[in-house]
C-alpha positions as CSV (number, residue, x, y, z in Angstrom):
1,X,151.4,105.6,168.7
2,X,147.3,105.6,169.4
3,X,146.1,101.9,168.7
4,X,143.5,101.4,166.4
5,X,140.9,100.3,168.5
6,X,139.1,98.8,165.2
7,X,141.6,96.9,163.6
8,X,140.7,93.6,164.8
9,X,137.3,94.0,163.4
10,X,138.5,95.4,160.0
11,X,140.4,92.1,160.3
12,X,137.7,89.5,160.9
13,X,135.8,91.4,158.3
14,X,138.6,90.6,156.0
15,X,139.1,86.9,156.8
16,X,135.1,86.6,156.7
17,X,135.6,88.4,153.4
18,X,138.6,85.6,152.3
19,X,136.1,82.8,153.1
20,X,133.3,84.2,151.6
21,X,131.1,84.0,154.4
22,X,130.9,88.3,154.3
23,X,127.2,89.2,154.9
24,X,126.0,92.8,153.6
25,X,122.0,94.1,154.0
26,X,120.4,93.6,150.2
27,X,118.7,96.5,149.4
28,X,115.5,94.8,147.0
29,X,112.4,96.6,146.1
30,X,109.7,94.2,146.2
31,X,106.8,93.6,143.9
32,X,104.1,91.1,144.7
33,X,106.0,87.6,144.4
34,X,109.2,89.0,142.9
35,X,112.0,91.2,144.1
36,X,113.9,93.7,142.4
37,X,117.7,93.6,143.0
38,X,120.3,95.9,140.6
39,X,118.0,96.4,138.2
40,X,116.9,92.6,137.7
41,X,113.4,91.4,138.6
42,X,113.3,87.9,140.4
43,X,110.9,85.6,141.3
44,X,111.4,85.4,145.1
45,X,112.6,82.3,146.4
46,X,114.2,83.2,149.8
47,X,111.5,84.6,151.7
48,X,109.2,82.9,154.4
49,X,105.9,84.3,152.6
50,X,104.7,80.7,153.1
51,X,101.3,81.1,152.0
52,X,101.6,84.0,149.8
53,X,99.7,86.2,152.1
54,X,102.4,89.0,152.4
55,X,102.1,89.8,149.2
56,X,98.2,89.6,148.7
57,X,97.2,93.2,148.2
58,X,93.4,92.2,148.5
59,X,93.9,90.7,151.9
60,X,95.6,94.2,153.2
61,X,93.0,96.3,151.4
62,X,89.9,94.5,152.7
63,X,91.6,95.4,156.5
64,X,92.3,99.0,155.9
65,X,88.6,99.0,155.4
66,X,88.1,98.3,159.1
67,X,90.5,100.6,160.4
68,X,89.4,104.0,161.5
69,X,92.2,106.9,162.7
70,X,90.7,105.9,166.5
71,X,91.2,102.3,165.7
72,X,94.7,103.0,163.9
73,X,97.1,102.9,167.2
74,X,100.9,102.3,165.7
75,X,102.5,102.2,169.1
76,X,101.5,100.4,172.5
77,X,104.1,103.0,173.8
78,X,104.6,100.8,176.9
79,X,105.7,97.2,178.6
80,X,102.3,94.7,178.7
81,X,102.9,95.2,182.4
82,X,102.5,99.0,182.5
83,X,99.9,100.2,179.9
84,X,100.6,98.5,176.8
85,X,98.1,95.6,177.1
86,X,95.4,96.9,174.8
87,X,92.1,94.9,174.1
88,X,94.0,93.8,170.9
89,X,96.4,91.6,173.2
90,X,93.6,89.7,174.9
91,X,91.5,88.8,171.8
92,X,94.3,87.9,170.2
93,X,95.4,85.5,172.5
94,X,91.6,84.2,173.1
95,X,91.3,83.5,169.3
96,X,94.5,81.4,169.4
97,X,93.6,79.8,172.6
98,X,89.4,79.2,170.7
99,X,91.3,77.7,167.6
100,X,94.1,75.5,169.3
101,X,91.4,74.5,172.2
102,X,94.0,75.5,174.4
103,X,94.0,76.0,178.1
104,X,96.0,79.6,177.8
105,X,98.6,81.2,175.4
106,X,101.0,84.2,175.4
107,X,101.8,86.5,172.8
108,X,105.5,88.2,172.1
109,X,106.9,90.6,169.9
110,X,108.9,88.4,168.3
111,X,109.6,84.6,167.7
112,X,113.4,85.5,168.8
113,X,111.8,87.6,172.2
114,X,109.7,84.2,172.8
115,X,112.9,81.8,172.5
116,X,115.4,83.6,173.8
117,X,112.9,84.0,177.0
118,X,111.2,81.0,177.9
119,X,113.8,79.0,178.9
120,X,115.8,81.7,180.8
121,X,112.3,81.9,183.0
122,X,111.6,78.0,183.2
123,X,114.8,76.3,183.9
124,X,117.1,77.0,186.9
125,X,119.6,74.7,188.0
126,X,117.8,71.5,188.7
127,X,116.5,71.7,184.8
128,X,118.3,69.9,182.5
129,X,117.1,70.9,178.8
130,X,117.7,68.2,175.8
131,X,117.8,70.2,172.8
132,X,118.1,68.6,169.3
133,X,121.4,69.3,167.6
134,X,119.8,71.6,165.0
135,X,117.5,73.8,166.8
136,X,117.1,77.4,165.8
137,X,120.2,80.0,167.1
138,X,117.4,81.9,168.8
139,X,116.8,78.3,170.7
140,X,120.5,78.1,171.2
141,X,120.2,81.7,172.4
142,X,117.5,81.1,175.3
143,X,119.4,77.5,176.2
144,X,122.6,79.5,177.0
145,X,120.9,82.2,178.9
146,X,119.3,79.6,181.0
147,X,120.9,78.6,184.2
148,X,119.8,74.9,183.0
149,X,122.4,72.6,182.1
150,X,122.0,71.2,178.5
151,X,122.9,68.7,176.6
152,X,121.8,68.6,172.5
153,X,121.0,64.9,171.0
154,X,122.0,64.2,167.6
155,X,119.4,65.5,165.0
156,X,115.9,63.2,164.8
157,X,118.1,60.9,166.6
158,X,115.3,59.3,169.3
159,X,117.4,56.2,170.6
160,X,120.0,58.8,171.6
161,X,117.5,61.0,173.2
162,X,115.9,58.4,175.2
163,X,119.4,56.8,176.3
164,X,119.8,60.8,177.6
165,X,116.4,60.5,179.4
166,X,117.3,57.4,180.9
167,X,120.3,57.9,182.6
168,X,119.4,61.8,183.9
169,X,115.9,61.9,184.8
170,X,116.4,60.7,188.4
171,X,119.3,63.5,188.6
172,X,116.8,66.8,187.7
173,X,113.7,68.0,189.1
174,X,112.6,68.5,185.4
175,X,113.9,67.4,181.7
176,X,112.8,69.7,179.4
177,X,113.1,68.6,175.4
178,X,113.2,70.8,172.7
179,X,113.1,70.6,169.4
180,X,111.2,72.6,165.9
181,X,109.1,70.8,164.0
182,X,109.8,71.4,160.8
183,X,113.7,72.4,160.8
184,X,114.5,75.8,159.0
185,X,118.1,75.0,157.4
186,X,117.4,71.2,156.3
187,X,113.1,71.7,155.9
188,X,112.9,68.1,157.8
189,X,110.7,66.9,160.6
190,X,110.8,66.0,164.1
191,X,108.9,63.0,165.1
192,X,106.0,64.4,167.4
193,X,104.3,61.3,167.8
194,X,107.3,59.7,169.4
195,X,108.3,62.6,171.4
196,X,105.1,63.0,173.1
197,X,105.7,59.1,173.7
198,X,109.0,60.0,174.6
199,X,107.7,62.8,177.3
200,X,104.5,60.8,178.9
201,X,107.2,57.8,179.9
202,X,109.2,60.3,182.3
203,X,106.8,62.0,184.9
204,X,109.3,65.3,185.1
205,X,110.0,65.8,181.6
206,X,108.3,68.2,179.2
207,X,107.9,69.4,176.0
208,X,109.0,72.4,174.1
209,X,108.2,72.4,170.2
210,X,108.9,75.5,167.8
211,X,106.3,75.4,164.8
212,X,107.8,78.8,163.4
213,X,107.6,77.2,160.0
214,X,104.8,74.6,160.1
215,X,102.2,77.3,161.2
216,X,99.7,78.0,158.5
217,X,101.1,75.8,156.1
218,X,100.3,72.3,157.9
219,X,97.2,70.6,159.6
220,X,93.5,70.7,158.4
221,X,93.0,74.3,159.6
222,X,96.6,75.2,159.0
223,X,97.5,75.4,162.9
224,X,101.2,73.6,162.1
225,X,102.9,69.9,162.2
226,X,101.2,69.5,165.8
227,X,97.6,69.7,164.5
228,X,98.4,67.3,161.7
229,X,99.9,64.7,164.4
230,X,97.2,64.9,166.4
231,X,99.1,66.1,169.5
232,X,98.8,69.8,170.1
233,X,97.2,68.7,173.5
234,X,99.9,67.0,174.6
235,X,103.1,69.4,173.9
236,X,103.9,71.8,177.0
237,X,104.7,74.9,175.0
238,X,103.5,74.6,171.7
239,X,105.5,77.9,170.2
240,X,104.3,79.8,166.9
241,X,105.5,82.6,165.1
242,X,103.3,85.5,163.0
243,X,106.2,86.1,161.1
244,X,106.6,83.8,158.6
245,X,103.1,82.1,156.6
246,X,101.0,84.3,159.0
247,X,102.3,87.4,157.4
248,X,102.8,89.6,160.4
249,X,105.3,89.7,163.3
250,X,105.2,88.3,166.5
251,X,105.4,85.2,168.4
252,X,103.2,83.3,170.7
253,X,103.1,80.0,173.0
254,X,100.0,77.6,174.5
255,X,100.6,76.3,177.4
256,X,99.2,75.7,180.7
257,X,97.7,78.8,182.3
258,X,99.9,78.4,185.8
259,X,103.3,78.6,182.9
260,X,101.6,81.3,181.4
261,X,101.5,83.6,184.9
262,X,104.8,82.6,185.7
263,X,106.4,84.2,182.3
264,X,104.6,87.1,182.9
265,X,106.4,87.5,186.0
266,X,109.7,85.9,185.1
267,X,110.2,86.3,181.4
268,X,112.6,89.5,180.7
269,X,112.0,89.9,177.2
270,X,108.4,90.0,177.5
271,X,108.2,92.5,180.9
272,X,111.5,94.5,179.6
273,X,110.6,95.7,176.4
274,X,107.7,98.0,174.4
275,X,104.8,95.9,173.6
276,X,103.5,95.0,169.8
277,X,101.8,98.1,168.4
278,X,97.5,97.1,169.0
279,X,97.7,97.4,164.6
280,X,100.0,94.9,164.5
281,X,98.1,92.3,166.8
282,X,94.5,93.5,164.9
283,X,96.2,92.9,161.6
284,X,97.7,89.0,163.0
285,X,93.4,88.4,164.4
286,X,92.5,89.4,161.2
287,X,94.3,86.9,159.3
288,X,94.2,84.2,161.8
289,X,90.5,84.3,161.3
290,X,90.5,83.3,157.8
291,X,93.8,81.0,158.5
292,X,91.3,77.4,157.8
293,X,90.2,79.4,154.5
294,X,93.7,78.6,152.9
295,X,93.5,75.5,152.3
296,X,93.7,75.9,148.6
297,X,97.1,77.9,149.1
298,X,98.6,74.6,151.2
299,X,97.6,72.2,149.3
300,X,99.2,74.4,145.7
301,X,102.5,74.4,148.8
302,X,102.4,70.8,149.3
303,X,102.5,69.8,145.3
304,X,104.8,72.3,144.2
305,X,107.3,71.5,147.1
306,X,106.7,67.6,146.3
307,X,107.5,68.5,142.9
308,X,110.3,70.2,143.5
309,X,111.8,67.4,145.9
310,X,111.2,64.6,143.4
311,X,112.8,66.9,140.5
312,X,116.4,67.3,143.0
313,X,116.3,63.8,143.5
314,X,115.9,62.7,140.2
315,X,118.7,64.9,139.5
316,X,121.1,62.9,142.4
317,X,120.7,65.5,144.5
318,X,120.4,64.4,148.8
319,X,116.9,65.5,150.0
320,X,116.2,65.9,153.7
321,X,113.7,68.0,153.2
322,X,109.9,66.6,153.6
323,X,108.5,70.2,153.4
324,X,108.1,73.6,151.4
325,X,111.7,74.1,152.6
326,X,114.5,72.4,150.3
327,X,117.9,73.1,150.8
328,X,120.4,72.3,147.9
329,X,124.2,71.7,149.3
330,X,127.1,73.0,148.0
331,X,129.9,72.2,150.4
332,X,131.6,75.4,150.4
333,X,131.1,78.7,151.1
334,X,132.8,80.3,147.6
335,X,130.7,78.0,145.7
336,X,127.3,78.8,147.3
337,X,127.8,82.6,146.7
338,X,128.3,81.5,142.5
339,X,125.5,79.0,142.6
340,X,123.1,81.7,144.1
341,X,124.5,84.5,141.8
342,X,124.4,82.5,138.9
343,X,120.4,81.4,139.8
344,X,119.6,85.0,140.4
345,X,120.8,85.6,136.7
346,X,118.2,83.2,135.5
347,X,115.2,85.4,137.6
348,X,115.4,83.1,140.8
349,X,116.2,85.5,143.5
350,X,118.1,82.6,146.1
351,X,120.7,83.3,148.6
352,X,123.4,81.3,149.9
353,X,123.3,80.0,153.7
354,X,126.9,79.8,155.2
355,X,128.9,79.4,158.4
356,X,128.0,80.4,160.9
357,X,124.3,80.1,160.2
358,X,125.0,76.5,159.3
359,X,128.3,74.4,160.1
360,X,131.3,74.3,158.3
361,X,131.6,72.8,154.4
362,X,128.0,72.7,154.8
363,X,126.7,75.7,152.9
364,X,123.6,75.6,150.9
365,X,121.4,77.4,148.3
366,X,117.7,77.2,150.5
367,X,114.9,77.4,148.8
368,X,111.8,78.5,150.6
369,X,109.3,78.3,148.0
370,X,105.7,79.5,148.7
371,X,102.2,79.2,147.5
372,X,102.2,81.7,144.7
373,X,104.7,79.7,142.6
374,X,104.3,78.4,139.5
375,X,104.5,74.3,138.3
376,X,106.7,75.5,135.3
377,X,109.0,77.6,137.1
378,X,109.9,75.1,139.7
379,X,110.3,72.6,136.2
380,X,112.9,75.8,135.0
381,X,114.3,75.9,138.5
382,X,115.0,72.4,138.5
383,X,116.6,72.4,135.1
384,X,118.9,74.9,136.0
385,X,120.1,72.8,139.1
């Protein structure tokens, strides 16, 4: 009899199914700040339109203005290394380079491209990389790739990182610590400050910080967690994402020129794969250059998201968070799925976070809120919690 080549997929769909950790694709229509799902309009709650910029149809009108069918390129059609380095690349990266004051930076077509390849092309086998225990999978990604050997610290935990650095930085030509900023599952924050600290006491060790979701929605000018510490100088490769507040795609890291020349020549998903389409990096240069007008936008971010942080607690709810992100634990898988279905019936489009994008019996409804929402629906939001 012919095996069924698929039947141990149809199986782990099933038991994936059984614990209710079965993803599908939503298919949502989306208008402005809310989503339409099934017929039912929702405020949206789940995405990473930090700052409300995605949805701004002004902001995308005032740019179509500029564009002219010469000036409209939707394809680089090639690597950066052949011919898909347009002019767009280079002022793109001078205008992050002019606002950071940084010595040189290097823009990727994703945030996943930029983490899954940086430390593949930096560490060989007398790196050692000390990750925090709840780093981003595309993190996890780039540290297993790496011929590095690793070792995570427990989460925020500083005195185990430094008992790490103690005892291994005579072993290893370099350390390499890595950590995000502000975390995406729990919306907490790393301790820059004592990092950097951390860093300048070793003479081999540096610094790798993800800002995917502080960028835009922190600092004076909105330039992330870094630039409201005060220590965007003093981070090795400051990594960003256009993805998220920014309202575009991409990813990008400051760092020294000499690193920057080496990932052009070492970094495979940068010199294997099409570039970012020159529209795409025009569109990202045209919003970075209003990025320290939105100050009104963070500021509505930072009262709404204190708001709802103070309501949850109030409630007995645990609260990590000390961001815009808020996560709201359920325990189990089932009863994330009911939680989120049951807010969605009340207009709050949220989605449950389970295994394996977060560890076992510690599933979640996130909430990501955004600039755009309202003081009395994040009272009606907490209500319903």
């Amino acid at each position: 009899m012919k095996r069924d080549l698929l039947q141990s997929y149809k199986e782990e769909l099933a038991q994936l199914e059984a614990r209710s950790n079965l993803r599908t694709l939503p298919e949502v229509v989306h208008r402005g700040r809310d989503v339409i799902r099934q017929g039912r309009r929702m405020l949206n709650l789940s995405s990473n339109d930090y700052l409300g910029l995605a949805s701004e149809l002004s902001l995308r009108k005032t740019f179509l203005e500029s564009l002219t069918p010469e000036r409209f390129l939707p394809s680089s059609s090639s690597s950066r290394l052949l011919t898909g380095n347009f002019e767009a690349n280079g002022a793109l990266e001078e205008l992050l380079c002019r606002l950071y004051e940084a010595e040189s930076c290097l823009v990727f077509n994703s945030g996943y491209h930029m983490n899954t390849g940086i430390l593949p092309a930096v560490g060989n086998a007398k790196t050692l990389i000390l990750a925090d225990r709840l780093v981003h999978a595309s993190l996890i990604d780039g540290i297993r790739l790496s011929p590095a050997k690793f070792i995570r610290y427990r989460h925020n935990n500083y005195e185990h990182l430094e008992s790490l650095l103690h005892h291994n930085h005579a072993d290893y030509e370099r350390i390499i610590i890595v950590t995000e900023s502000i975390f995406s599952m729990d919306g907490d924050e790393a301790d820059l400050r004592r990092l950097v600290a951390l860093k300048k006491s070793y003479p081999n060790v540096m610094l790798y910080v993800d800002e995917a979701h502080a960028v835009g929605v922190r600092g004076g000018k909105g330039l992330g967690y870094a630039e409201e510490q005060g220590c965007i100088a003093d981070i090795d490769f400051l990594a960003g994402t256009f993805g998220k507040a920014l309202a575009s795609v991409g990813g990008y890291v400051l760092c020294r020129r000499v690193m920057r020349n080496f990932l052009v020549n070492k970094m495979r998903t940068l010199i294997f794969t099409t570039a970012l389409p020159p529209v795409n990096l025009m569109w990202t240069h045209f919003v970075l250059e209003r990025l320290e007008g939105f100050d009104n936008r963070r500021d509505v971010l930072k009262k709404m998201s204190l708001r709802l942080r103070e309501g949850l607690i109030a409630k007995g709810y645990a609260c990590p968070s000390g961001s815009h992100i808020v996560p709201v634990m359920t325990g189990g898988s089932r009863e994330a799925v009911l939680k989120a279905e049951e807010l969605q019936r009340e207009g709050f489009y949220l989605l449950p976070v389970r295994p394996p994008t977060v560890p076992e019996g510690t599933s979640r409804i996130r909430i990501s809120l955004t600039a755009s929402v309202r003081a009395e629906e994040v009272e009606h939001l907490v209500s319903l919690l």
